[in-house]
TIGU-843257 format. One line per field, with one value per residue: residue number from 1; residue in three letters; x, y, z of N, C-alpha, C in turn. Coordinates in steps of 0.05 Angstrom, whole numbers, plus 5000, padded with zeros to 4 digits. Atoms other than C-alpha are relative to their C-alpha. Example, Ala and Ser with C-alpha at 12.3 -4.5 7.8 and 13.67 -1.06 7.14 Angstrom:
<pts>
k <- [1:2]
r <- [Ala:Ser]
n.x <- [5018:4984]
n.y <- [4976:4976]
n.z <- [5000:4999]
ca.x <- [5246:5273]
ca.y <- [4910:4979]
ca.z <- [5156:5143]
c.x <- [5018:4985]
c.y <- [5024:5022]
c.z <- [5000:5014]
</pts>
This chain:
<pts>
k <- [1:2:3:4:5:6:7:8:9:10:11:12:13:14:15:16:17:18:19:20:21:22:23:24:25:26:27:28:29:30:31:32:33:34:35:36:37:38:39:40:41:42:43:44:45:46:47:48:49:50:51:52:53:54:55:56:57:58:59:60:61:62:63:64:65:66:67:68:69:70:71:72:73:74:75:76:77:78:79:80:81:82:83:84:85:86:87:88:89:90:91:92:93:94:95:96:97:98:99:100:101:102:103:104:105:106:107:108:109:110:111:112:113:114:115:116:117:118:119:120:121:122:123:124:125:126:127:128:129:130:131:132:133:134:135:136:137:138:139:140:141:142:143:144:145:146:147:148:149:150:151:152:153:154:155:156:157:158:159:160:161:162:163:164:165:166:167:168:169:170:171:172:173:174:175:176:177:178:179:180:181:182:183:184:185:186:187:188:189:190:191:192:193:194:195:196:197:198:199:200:201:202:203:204:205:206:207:208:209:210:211:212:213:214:215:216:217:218:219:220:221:222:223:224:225:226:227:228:229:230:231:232:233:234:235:236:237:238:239:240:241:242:243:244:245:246:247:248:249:250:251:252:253:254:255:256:257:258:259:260:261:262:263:264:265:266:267:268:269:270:271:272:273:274:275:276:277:278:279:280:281:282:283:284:285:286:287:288:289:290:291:292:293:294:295:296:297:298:299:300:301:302:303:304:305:306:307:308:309:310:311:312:313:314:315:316:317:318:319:320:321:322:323:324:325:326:327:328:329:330:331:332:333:334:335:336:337:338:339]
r <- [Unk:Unk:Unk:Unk:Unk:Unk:Unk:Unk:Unk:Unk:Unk:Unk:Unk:Unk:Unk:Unk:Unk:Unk:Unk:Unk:Unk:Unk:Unk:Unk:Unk:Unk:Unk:Unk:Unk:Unk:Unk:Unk:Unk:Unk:Unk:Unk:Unk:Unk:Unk:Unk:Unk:Unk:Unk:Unk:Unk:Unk:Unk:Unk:Unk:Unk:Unk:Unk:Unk:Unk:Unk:Unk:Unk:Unk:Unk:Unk:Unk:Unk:Unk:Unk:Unk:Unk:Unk:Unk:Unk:Unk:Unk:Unk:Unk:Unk:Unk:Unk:Unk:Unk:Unk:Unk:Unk:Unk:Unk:Unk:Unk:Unk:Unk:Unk:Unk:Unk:Unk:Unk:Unk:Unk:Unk:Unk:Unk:Unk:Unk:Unk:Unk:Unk:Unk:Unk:Unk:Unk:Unk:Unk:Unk:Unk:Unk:Unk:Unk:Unk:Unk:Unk:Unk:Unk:Unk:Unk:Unk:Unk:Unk:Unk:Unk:Unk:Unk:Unk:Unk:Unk:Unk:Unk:Unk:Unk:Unk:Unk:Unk:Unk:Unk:Unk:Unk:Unk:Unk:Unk:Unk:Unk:Unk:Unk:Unk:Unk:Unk:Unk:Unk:Unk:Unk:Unk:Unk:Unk:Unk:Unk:Unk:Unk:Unk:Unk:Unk:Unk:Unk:Unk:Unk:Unk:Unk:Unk:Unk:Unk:Unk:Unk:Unk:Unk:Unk:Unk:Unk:Unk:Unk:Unk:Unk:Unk:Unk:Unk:Unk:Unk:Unk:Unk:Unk:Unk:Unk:Unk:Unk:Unk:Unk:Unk:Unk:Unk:Unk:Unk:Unk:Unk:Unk:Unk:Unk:Unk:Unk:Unk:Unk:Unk:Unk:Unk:Unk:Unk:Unk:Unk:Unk:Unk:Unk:Unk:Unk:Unk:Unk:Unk:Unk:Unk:Unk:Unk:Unk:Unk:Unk:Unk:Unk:Unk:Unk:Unk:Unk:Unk:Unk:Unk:Unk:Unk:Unk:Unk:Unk:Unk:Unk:Unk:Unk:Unk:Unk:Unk:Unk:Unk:Unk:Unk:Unk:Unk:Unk:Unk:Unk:Unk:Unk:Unk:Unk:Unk:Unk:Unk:Unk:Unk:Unk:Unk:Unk:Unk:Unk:Unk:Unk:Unk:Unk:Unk:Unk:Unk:Unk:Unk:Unk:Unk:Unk:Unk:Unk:Unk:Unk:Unk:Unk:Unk:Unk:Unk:Unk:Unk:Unk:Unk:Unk:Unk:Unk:Unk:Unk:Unk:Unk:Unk:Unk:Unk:Unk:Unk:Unk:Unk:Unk:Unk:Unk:Unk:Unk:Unk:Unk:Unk:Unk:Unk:Unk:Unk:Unk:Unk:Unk:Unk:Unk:Unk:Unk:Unk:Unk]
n.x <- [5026:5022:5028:5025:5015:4992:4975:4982:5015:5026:5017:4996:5024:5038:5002:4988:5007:4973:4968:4996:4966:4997:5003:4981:4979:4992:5024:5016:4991:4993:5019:5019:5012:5023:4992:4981:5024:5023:4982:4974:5003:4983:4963:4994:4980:4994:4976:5005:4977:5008:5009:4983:4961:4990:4984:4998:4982:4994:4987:4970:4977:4993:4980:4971:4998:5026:5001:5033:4994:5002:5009:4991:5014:5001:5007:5013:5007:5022:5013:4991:4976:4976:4984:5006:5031:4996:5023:5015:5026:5005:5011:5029:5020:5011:4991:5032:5006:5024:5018:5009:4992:4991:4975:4985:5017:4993:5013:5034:5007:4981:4972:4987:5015:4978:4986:4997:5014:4979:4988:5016:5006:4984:4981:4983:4974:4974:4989:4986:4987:5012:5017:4993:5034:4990:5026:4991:5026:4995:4995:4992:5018:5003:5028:4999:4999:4962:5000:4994:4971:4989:4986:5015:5000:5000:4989:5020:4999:4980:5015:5008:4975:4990:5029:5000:4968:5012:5023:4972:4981:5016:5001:4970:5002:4995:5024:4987:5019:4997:4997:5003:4987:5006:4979:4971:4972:5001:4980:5009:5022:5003:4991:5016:5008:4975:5013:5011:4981:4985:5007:4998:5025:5013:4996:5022:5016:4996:5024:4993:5020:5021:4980:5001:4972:5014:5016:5021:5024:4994:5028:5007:4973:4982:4974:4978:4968:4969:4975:4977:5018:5010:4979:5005:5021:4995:4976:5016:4998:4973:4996:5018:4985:4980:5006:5029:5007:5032:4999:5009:5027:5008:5007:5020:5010:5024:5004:5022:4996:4974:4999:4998:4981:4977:4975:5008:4975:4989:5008:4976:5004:4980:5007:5019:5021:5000:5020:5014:5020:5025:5017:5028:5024:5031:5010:4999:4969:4976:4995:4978:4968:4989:4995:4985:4977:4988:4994:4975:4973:4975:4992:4965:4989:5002:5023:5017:5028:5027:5019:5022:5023:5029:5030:5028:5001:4985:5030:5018:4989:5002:4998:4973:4980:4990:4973:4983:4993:4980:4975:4987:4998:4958:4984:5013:5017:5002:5015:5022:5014:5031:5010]
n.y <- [4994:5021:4999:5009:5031:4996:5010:4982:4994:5014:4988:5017:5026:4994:4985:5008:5028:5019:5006:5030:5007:5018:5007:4999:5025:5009:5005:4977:4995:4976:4967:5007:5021:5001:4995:5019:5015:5000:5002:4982:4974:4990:4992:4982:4998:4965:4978:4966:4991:4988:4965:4987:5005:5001:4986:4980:4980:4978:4984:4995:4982:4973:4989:4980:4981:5005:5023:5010:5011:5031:5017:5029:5015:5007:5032:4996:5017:5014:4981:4974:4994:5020:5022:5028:5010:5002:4999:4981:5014:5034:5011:4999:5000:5018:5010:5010:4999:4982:5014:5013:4996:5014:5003:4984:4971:4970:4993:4994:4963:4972:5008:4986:4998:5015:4987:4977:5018:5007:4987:4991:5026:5021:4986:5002:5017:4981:4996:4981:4993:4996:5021:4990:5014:5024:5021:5010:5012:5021:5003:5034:5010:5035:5003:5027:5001:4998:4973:5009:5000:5019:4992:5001:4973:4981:4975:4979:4988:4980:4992:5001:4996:4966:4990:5005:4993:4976:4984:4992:4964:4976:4995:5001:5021:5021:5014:5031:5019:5027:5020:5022:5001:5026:5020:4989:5003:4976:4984:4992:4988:4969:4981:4986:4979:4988:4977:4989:5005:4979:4969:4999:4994:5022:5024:5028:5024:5030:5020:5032:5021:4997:5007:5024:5014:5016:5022:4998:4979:4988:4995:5028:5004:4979:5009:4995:5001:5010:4986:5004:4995:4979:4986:4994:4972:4971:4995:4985:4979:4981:4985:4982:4981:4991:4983:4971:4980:4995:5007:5029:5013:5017:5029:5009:5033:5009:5025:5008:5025:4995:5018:4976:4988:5017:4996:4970:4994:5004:4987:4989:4974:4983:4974:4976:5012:5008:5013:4994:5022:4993:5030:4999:5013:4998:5004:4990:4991:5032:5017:4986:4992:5024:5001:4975:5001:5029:4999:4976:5020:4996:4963:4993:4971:4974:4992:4992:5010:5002:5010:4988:5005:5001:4982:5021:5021:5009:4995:5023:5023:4975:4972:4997:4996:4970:4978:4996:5022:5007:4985:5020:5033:5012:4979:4972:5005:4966:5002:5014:5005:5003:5010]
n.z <- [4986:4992:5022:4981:5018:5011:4999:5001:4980:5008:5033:5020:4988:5005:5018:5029:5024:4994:5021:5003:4989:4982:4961:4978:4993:5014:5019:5018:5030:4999:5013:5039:5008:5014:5028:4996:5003:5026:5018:5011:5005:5023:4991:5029:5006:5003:4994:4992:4980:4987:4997:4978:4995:4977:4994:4970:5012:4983:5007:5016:4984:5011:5016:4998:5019:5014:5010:4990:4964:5000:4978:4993:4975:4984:4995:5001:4970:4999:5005:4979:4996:4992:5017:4980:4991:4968:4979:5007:5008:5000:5036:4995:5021:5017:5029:5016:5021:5012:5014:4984:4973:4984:4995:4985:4983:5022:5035:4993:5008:5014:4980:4978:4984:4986:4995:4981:4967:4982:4979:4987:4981:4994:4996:4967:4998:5002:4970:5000:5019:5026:5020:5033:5001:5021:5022:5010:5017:5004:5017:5004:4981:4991:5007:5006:5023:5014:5025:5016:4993:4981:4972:4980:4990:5016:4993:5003:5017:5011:5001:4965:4979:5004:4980:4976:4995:4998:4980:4984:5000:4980:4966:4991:4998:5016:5010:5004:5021:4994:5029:4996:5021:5010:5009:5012:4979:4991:5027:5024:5005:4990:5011:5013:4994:5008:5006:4976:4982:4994:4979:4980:4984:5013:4991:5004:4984:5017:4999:5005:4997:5033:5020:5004:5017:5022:4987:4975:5002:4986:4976:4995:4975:4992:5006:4984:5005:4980:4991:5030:5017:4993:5005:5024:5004:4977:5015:5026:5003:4999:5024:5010:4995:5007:5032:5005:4975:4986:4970:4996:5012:4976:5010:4978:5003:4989:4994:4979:4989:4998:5015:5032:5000:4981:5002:4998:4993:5038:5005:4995:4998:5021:5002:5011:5001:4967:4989:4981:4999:5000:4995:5008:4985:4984:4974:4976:5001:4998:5026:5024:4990:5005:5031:5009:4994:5018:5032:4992:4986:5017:5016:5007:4989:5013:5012:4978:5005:5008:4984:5021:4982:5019:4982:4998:4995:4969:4977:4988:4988:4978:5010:5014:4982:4999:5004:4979:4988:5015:4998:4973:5005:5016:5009:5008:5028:5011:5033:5002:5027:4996:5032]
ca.x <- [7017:6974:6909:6847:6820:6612:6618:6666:6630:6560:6537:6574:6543:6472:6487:6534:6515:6544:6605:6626:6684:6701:6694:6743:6791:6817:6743:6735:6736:6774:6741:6697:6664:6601:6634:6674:6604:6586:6609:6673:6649:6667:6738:6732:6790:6799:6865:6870:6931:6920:6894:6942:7020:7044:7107:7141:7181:7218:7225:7262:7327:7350:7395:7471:7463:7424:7432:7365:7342:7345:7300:7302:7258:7242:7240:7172:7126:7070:7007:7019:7081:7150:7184:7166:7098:7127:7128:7096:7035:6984:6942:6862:6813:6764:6764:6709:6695:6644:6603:6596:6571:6587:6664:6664:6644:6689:6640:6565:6545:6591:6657:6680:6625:6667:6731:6710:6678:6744:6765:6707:6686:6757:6801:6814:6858:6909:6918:6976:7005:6985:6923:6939:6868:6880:6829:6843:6804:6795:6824:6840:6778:6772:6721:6701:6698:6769:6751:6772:6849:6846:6863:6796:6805:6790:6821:6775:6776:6839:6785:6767:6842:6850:6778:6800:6874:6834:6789:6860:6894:6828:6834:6910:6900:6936:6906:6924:6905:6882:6896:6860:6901:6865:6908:6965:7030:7032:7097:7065:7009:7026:7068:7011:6996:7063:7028:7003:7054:7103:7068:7084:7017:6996:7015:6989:6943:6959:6896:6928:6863:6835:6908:6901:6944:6930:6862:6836:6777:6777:6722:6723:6785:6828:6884:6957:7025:7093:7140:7184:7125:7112:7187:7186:7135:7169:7237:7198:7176:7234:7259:7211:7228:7293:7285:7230:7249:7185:7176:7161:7110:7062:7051:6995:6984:6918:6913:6854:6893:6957:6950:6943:7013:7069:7139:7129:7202:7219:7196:7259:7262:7274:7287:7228:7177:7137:7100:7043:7001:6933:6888:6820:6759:6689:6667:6665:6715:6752:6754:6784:6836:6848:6854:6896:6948:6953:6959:7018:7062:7098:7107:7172:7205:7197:7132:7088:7013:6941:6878:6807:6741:6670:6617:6553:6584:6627:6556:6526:6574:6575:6600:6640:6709:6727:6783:6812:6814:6846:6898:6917:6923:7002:7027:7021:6961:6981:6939:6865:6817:6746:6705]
ca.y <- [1630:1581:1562:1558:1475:1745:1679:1686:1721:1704:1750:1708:1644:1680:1718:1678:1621:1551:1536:1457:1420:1358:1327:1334:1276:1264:1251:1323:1334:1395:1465:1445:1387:1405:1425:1365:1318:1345:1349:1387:1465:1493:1512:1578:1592:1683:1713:1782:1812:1823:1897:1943:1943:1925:1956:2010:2069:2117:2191:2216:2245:2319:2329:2363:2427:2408:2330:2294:2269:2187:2142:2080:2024:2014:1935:1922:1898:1865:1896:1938:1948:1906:1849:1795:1760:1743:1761:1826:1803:1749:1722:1726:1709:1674:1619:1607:1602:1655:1608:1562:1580:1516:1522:1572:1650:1691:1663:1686:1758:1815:1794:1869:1858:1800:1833:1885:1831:1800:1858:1881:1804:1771:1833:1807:1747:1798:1811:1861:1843:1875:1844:1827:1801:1735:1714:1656:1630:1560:1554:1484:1447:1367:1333:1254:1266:1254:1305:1291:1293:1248:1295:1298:1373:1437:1504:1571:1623:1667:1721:1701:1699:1779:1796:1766:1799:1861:1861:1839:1903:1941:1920:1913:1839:1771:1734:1653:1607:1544:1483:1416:1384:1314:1269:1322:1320:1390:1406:1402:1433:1498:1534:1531:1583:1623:1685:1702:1676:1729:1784:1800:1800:1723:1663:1588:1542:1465:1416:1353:1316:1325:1296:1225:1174:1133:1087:1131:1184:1252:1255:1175:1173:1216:1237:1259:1286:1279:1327:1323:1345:1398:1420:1416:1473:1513:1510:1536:1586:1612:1613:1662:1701:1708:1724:1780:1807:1794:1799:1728:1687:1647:1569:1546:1468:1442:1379:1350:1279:1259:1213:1271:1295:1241:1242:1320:1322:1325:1391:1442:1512:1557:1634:1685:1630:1621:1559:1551:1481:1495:1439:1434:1399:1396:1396:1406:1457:1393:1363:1413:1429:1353:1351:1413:1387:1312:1334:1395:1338:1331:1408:1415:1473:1520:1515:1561:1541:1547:1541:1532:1549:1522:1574:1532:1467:1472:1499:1433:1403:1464:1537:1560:1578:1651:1695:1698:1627:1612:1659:1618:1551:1519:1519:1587:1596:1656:1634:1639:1617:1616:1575]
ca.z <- [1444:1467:1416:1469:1457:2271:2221:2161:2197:2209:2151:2105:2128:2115:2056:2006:1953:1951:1923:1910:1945:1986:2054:2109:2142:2068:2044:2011:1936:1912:1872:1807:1827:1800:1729:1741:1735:1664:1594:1567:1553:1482:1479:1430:1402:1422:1432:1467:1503:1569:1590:1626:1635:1702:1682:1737:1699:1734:1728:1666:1700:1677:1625:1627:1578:1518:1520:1526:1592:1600:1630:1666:1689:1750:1781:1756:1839:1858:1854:1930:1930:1930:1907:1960:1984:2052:2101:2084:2061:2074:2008:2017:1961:1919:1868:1815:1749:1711:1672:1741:1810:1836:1827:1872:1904:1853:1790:1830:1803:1788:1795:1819:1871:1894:1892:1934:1985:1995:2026:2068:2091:2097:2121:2194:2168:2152:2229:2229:2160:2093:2050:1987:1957:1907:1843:1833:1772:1748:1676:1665:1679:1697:1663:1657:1585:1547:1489:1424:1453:1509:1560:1601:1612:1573:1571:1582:1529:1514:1531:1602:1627:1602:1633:1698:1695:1680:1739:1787:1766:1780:1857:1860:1861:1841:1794:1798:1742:1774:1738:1740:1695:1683:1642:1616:1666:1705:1667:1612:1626:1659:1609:1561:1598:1585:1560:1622:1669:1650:1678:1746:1775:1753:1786:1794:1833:1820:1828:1839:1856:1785:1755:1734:1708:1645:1654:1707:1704:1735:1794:1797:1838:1878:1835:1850:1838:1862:1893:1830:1788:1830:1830:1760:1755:1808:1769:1706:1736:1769:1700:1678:1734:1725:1651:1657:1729:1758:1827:1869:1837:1879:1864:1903:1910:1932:1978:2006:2029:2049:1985:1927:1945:1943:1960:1978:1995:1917:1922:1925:1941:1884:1877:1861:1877:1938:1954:1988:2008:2008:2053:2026:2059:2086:2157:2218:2240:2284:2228:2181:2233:2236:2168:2150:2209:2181:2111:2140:2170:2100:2083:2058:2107:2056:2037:2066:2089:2060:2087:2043:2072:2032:2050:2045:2052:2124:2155:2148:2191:2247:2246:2191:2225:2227:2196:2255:2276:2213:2229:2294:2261:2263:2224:2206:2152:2104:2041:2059:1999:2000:1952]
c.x <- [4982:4971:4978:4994:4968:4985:5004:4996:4976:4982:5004:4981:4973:5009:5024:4989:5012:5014:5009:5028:4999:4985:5029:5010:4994:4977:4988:5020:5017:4982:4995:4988:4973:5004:5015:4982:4993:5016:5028:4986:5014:5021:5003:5029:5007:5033:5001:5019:4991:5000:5020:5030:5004:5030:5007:5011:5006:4996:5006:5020:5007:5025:5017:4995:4972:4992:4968:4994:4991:4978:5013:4979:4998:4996:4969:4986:4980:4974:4997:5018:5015:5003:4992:4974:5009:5022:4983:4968:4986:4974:4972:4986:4985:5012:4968:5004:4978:4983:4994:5002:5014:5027:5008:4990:5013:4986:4971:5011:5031:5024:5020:4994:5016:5028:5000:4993:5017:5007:4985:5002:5024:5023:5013:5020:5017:5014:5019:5028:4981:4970:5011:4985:5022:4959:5017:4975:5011:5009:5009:4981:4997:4976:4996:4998:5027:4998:5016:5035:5010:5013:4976:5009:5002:5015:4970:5015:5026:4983:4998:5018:5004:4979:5003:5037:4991:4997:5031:5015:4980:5007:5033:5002:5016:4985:5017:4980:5008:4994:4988:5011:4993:5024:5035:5012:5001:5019:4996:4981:4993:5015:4988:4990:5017:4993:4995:5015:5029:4995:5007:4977:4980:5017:4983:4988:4991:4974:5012:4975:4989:5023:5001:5021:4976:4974:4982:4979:4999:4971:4998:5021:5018:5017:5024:5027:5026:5008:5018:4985:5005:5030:5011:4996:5019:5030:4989:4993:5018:5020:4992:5007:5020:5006:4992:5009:4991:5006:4990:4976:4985:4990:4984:4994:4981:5003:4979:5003:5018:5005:5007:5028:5028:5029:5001:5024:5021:5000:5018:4994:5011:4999:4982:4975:4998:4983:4984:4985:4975:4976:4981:4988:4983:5005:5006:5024:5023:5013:5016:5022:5014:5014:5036:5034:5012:5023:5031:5028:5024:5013:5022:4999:4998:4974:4991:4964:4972:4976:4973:4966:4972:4985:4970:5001:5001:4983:4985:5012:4996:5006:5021:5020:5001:5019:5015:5018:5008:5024:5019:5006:5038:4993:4990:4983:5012:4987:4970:4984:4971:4987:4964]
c.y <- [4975:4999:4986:4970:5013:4973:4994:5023:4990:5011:4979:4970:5001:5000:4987:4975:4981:5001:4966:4997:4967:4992:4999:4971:4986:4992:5022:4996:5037:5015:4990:4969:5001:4997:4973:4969:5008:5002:5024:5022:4999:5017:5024:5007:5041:4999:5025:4992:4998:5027:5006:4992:5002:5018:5028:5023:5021:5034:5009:5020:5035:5000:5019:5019:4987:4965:4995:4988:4964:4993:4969:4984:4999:4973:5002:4983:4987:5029:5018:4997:4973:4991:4972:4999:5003:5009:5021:5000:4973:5004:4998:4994:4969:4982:4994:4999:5019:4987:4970:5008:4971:4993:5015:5032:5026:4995:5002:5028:5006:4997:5023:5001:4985:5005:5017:4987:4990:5014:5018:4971:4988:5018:4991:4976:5014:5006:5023:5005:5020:4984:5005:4975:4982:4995:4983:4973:4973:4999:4979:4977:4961:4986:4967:4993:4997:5010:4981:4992:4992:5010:5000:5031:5013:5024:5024:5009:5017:5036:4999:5008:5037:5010:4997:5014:5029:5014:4992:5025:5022:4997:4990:4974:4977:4988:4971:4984:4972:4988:4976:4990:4978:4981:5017:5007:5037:5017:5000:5015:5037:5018:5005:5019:5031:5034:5015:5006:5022:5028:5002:4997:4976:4976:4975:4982:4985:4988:4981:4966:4999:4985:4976:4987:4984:4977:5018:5034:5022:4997:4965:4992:5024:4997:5008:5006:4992:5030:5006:5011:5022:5022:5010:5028:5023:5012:5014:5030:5026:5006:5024:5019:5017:5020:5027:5015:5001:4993:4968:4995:4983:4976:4984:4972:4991:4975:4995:4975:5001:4987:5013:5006:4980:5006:5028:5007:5014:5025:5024:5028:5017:5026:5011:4983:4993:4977:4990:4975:5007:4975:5010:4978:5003:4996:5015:5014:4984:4986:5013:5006:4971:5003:5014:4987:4965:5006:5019:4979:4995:5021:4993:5035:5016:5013:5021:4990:5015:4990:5004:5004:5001:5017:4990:4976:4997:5012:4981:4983:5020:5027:5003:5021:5037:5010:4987:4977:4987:5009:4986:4977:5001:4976:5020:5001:5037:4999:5004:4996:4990:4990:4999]
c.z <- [4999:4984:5029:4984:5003:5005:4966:5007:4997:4974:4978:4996:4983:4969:4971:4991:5000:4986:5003:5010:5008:5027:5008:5007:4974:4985:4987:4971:5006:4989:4969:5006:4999:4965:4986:4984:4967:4970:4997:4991:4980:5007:4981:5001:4999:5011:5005:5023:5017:5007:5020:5001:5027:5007:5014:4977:5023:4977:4977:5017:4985:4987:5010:4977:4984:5000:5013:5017:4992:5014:4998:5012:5020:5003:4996:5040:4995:5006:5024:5007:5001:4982:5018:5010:5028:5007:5010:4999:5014:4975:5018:4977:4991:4981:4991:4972:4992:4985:5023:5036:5015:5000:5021:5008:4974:4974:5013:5000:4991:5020:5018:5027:5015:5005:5033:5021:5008:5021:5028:5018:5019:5008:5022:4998:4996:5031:4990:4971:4977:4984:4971:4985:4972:4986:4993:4981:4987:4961:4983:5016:4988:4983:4998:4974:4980:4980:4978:4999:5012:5023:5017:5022:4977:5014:4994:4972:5001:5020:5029:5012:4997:5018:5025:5010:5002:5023:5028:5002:5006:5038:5011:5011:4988:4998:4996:4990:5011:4984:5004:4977:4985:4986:4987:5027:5010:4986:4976:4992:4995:4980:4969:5008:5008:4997:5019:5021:5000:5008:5025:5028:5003:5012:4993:5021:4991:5019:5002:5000:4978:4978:5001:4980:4979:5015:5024:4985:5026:5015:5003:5019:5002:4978:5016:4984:5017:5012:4985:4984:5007:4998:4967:4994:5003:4975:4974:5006:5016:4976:4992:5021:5003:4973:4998:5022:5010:5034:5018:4989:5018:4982:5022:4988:5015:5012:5022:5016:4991:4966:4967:4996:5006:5000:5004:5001:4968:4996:5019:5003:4975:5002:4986:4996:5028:4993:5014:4996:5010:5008:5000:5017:5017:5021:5020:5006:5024:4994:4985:5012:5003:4981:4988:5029:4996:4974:5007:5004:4984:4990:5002:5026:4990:4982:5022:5008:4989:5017:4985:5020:4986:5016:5009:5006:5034:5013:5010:5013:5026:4991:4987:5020:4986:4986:5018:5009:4989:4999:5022:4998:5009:4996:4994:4977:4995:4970:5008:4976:5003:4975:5005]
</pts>
């Protein structure tokens, strides 16, 4: 166990709070760069299970005469139904932190409040698939500070990840622990978070712009992984699925420039993992569709795409883009993510 260290419609527009990001054509930051600007947060050290069993059980069957009746598992699913994200489903939700609005829309007020606004505000990207609402909370945060350990990132509390796995299983939601990983290697990073990851209901969203190499500082320069990094991961946690059973896991990779993401090709298809490239950045919606089909050009074939949309920021460039009109991008967008 891990030791803690219309437009979206126009209501939205009016009625939500900012959230911190980037600029568009390769000049946006990713999610926490306000948190990103200040010192390292105390790292308490809680441990707590997470709440609730995802596990399925069938039945017990009926006994022959007196013998006693058996059960049997059922494949444990995702939280509505199944074993597969796609092409069933398309992914909708927040990201934030709860101790900062400016990471994001899922840490302003009452986080069921936000929950339930995914699915009221952001239902029409679903078009004629399924919704299947995503928190995805920041848990590995970036900092220009290198802490007493020289990684220039902290971990939340033990405590937060259960509270936010909690409030997922109230709205039949995945919960993905995004990672800015600052100076520790993504494979190293993510299966500190092991605990979690074998649930069925918990996936991950990689930060690569926050991952720096020796000598460099997070928020002072873009960072970046490889394709090999990122396959890394994926192979990890197709382990874990294999092991446990768990239905596909989702591995969401953030890129706001072609530059964050190199050699993308490195990056292999594995069973009971989907991946999904997620283009972040400000502006104008010209711009962000620029953006989003620059940055697409390397997708591996088997990724699938992402699409992020700042609420307060991409107003001051023109109108924030629609549901809808994220749903029409190509490549196909089936991640949307609102920050």
């Amino acid at each position: 166990m891990r030791r803690t260290s219309a437009v979206v419609a126009t209501a939205l527009a009016v009625t939500l709070t900012a959230c911190s990001g980037g600029t568009s054509a390769d000049q946006a930051g990713g999610t926490g760069g306000e948190v990103a600007a200040t010192s390292p947060p105390e790292d308490p050290a809680t441990t707590t299970s997470p709440e609730g069993s995802a596990t399925q059980s069938a039945a017990p069957a009926p006994g022959d005469g007196d013998d006693a009746a058996t059960t049997s598992e059922a494949p444990v699913e995702l939280p509505r139904g199944g074993r597969e994200i796609f092409p069933d489903f398309r992914l909708v939700g927040y990201v934030g932190h709860p101790d900062s609005a400016g990471m994001g829309r899922l840490g302003i007020g009452d986080p069921d409040e936000r929950a339930d606004e995914i699915e009221t505000e952001l239902a029409d990207f679903a078009g004629d698939r399924e919704m299947l609402p995503v928190l995805e909370l920041v848990v590995s945060i970036a900092h220009p500070v290198p802490g007493a350990d020289g990684t220039y990132r902290t971990h939340v509390p033990d405590q937060m990840i259960d509270d936010f796995l909690a409030l997922a299983r109230r709205h039949d939601a995945l919960l993905l622990l995004n990672i800015q990983t600052g100076a520790v290697p993504f494979p190293e990073e993510v299966p500190q978070f092991e605990e979690w990851l074998v649930e069925p209901d918990v996936g991950v969203a990689l930060d690569p712009e926050w991952a720096v190499q020796p000598g460099q500082v997070p928020g002072q320069v873009y960072g970046s992984t490889t394709g090999a990094e990122l396959d890394e991961v994926a192979a990890y946690l197709a382990d874990l699925v294999d092991e446990h059973d768990l239905p596909e896991k989702a591995m969401v990779y953030h890129q706001v420039a072609s530059s964050v993401v190199r050699e993308e090709s490195g990056l292999t298809e594995h069973d009971g993992v989907v991946a999904i490239k997620s283009v972040d950045g400000i502006g104008h919606p010209l711009d962000k569709v620029a953006t989003y089909e620059r940055v697409t050009e390397s997708t591996p074939e088997h990724v699938h795409g992402g699409f992020k949309l700042f609420l307060e920021e991409d107003v001051e460039f023109g109108p924030l883009m629609t549901p809808e009109e994220v749903a029409e991008l190509d490549p196909e967008v089936e991640y949307l993510m609102v920050e």
